[in-house]
N, C-alpha and C positions, 0 to 999 in steps of 0.2 A: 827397754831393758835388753840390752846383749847377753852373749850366753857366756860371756867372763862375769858377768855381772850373777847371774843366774847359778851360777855354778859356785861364785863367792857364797851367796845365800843358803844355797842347800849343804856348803859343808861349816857352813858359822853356825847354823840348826841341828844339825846330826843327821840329814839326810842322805848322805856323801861323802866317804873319805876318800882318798889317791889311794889308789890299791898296791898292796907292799909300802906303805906310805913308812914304816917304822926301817926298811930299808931305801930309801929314798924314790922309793914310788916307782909307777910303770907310766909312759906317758898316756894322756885320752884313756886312762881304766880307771874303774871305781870301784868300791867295796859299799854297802848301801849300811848304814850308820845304824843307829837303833830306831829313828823314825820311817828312815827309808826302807825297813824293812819291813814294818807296822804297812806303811804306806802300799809295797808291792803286793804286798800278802793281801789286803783289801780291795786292790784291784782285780789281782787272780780270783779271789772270792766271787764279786759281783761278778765277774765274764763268765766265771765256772755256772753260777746259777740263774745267770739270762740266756747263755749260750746250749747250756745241757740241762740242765735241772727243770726249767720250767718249759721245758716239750716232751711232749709225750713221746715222740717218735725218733728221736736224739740219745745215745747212752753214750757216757764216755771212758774213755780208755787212758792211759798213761802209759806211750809207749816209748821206746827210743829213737830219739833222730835217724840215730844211724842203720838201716833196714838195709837189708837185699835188694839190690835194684828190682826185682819181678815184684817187690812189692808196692815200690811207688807205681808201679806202670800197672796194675791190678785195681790200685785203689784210683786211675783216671789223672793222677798228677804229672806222668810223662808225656803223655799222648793228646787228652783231652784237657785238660785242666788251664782256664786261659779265662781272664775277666775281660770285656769287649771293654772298651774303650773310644771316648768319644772326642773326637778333638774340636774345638771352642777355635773355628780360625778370627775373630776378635779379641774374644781377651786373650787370648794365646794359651787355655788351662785344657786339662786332660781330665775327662770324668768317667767314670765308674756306668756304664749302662742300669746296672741293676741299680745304685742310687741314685738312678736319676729317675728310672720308673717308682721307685719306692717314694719320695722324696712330691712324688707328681698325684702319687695315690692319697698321698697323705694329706693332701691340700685340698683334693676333691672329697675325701672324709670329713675331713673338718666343714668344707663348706656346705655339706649334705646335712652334717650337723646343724648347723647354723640354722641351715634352714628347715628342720624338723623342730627345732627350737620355738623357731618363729611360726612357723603350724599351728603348733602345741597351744601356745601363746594365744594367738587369733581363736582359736577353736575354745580355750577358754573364757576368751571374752564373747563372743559369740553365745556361748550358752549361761553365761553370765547375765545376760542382756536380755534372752530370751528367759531365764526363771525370775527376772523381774518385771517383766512384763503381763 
């Protein structure tokens, strides 16, 4: 599916009008329709409460874009602020450092898993084995 196609979709649904659409629109702008607004708001929701809500050590704020420059450069976003990057010279793709260690944890979890599973499992038949005996 193309995204003429895609964009057909979401304003045949209500999820997308052409913005100033009743004066003949703006070009590539959108106005988000009555589902697409449902839809935003539900997104914002879950980020808001995986992102802040559920850490303890996280609080959030709602501030303006537009700041003092001493306060980007206070809060680490002038100076320090920088996602390492990993370059793939085969497939030719650019990755995230931190999703790549996260991504690598998560696979040795699960397989740690697996295998306290299968522990568990043996350990129950083992003394299964042994109270019939």
């Amino acid at each position: 599916m193309d995204f003429k196609n895609i964009i057909a979709h979401c304003k045949e649904y209500g999820f997308i009008y052409p913005s100033s659409e009743i004066y003949d629109g703006l070009s590539a702008a959108y106005d988000y329709g009555p589902y697409g607004v449902e839809l935003k708001n539900n997104i914002k929701q879950y980020w808001w409460k995986s992102m802040v809500q559920m850490h303890h050590n996280i609080v959030g704020i709602d501030a303006a874009i537009f700041m003092h420059p001493k306060t980007w450069k206070a809060s680490g976003h002038v100076d320090a602020f920088n996602d390492p990057l990993i370059d793939n010279k085969d497939s030719k793709k650019r990755y995230r450092a931190d999703q790549l260690i996260e991504g690598y944890c998560e696979k040795i979890e699960a397989k740690i898993n697996k295998d306290i599973v299968k522990a568990k499992n043996a350990s129950v038949a083992i003394l299964m084995k042994l109270n019939l005996e």
